[in-house]
C-alpha positions as CSV (number, residue, x, y, z in Angstrom):
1,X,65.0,-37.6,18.1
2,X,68.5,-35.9,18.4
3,X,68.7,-32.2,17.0
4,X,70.1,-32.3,13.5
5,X,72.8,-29.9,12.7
6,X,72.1,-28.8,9.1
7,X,75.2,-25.8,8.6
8,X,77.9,-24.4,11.3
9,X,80.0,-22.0,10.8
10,X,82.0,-22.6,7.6
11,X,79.5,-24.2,5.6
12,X,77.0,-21.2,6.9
13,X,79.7,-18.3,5.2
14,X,79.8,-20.6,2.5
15,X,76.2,-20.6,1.8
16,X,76.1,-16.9,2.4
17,X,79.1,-16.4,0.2
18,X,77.2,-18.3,-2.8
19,X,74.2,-16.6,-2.5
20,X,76.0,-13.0,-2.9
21,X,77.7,-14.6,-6.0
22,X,74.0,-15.2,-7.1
23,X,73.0,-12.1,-6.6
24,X,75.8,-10.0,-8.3
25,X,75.5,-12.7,-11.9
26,X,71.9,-11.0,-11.9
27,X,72.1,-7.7,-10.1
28,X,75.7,-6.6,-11.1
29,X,76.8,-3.7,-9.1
30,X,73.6,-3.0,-7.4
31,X,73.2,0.2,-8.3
32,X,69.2,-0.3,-9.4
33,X,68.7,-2.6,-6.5
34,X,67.9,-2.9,-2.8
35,X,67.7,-5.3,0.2
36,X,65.4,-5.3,2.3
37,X,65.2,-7.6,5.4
38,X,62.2,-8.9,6.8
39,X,61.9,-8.5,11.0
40,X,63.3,-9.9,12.9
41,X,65.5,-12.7,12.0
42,X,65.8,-11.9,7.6
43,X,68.1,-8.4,9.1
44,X,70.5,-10.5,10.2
45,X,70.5,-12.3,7.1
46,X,70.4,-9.1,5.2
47,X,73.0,-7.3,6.7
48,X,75.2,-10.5,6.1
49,X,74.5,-10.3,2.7
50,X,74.9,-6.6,2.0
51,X,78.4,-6.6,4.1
52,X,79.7,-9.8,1.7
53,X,78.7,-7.8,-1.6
54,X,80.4,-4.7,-0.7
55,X,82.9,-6.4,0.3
56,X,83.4,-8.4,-2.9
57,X,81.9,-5.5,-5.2
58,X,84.2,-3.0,-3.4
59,X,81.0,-1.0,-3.3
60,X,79.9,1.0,0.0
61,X,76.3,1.7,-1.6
62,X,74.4,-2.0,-1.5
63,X,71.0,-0.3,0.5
64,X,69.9,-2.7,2.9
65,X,66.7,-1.4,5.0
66,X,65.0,-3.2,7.6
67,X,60.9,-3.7,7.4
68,X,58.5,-4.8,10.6
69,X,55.7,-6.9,9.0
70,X,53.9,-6.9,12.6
71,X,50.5,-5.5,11.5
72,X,50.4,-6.5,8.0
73,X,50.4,-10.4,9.7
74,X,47.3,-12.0,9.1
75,X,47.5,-13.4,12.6
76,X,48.5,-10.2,14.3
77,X,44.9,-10.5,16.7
78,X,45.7,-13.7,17.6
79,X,48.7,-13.8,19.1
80,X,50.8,-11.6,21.1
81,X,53.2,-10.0,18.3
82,X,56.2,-7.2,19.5
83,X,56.6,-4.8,16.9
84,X,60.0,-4.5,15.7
85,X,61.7,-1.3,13.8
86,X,61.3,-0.2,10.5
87,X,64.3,1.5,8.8
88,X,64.1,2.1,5.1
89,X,65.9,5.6,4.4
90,X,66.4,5.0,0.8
91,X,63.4,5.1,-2.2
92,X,62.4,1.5,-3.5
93,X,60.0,2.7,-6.3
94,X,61.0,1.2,-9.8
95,X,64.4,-0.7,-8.0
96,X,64.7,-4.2,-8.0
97,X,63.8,-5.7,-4.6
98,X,65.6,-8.2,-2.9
99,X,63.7,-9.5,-0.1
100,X,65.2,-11.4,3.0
101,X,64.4,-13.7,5.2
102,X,66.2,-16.6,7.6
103,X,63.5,-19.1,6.5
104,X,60.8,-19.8,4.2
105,X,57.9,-21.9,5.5
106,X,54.0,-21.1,5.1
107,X,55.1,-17.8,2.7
108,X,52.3,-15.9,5.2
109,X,55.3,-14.3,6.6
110,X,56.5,-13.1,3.2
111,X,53.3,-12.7,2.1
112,X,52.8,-9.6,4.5
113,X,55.9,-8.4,4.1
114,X,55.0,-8.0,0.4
115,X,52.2,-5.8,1.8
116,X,54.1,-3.7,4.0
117,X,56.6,-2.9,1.2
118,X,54.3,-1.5,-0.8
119,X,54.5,1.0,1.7
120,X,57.3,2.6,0.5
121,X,56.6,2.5,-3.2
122,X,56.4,0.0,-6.1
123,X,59.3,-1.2,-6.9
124,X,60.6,-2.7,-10.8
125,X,60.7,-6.4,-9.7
126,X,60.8,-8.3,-6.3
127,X,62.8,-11.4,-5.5
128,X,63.2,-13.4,-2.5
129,X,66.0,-15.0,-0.9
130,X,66.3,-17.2,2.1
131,X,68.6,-19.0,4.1
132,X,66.3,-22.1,4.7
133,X,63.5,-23.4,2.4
134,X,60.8,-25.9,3.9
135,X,59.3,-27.2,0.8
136,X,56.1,-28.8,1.0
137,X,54.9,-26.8,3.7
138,X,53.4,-23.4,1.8
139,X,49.6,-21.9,2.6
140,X,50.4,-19.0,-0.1
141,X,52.3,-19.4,-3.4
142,X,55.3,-18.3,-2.7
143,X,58.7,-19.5,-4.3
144,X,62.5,-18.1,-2.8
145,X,64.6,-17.0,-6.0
146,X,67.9,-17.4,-4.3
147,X,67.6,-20.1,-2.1
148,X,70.8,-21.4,1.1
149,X,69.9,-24.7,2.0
150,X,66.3,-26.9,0.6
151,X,65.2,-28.9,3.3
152,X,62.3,-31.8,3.5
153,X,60.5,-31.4,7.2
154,X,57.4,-32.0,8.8
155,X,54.7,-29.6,10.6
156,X,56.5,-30.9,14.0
157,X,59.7,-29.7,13.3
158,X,60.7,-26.2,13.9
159,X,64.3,-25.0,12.0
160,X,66.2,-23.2,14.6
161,X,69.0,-20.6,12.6
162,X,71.2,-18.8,15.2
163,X,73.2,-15.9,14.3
164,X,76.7,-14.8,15.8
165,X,75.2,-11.2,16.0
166,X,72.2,-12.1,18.6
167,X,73.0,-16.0,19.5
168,X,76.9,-16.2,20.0
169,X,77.4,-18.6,16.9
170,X,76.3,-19.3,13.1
171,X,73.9,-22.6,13.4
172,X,70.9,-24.2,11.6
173,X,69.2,-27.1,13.6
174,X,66.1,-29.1,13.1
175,X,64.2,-29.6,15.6
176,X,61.3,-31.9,17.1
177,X,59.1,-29.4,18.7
């Protein structure tokens, strides 16, 4: 089966365009709330997202932070994991979270990265937002609030999302595996 192209460019900013516009009709001017992007791929997602809003918001404090979720994996012993950087220089207790990532599958990924947050303090309310939403494939009961594209796959897919900032161009594609 061919690879199926599910955004490019335009339709990508789009999507990432809407979602800000979500996230201002709840959060307003972000001034009691935070993004936080999960390691590796949700940073690229987050920084997206907190460039649009201060862009539209004409605001240069959205707080975006950056948070590894390598040994809070439940599978961290069983596979070879690289542990990526943490970089959260701003407090998260009683702020609304906003957590990010490119896309939600199992929710074990999400899962942790609840854990590792609580690191830094315990924050008013969490929400999660994702590019990409696999419905029907979750081992934890996990639900995105803000949500780019829903798709319908199978176990032997993979989603592939490419970012301008790391892979050249802005891209979803499904994927046999």
């Amino acid at each position: 089966m061919q690879p199926k192209i599910l955004l490019e460019k335009t339709k990508f900013d789009v999507t990432i365009k809407r979602l800000c516009h979500q996230l201002i009709e709840v959060h307003n001017d972000f001034s009691n709330t935070v993004i936080i992007g999960l390691q590796p791929r949700g940073v690229f997602l987050a920084r997206r997202i907190q460039k649009e809003l201060q862009s539209i918001l004409k605001n240069k404090n959205v707080h975006c932070g950056e948070l590894d979720i390598t040994f809070y994996r439940d599978d961290f012993r069983k596979k070879a994991l690289i542990p990526n950087r943490t970089n959260i220089d701003f407090i998260i207790e009683d702020k609304n979270v906003v957590l990010v990532d490119d896309v939600l599958f199992t929710g074990r990924t999400i899962r942790a990265g609840l854990d590792a947050m609580l690191a830094f303090g315990r924050p008013k309310d969490v929400e999660l937002l994702v590019l990409v939403d696999r419905r029907f494939s979750r081992h934890v009961p996990i639900q995105a609030k803000y949500i780019g594209i829903t798709i319908d796959s199978i176990e032997s897919q993979n989603v592939k999302v490419e970012w301008q900032e790391s892979d050249g161009k802005d891209k979803i594609t499904l994927l046999d595996k």
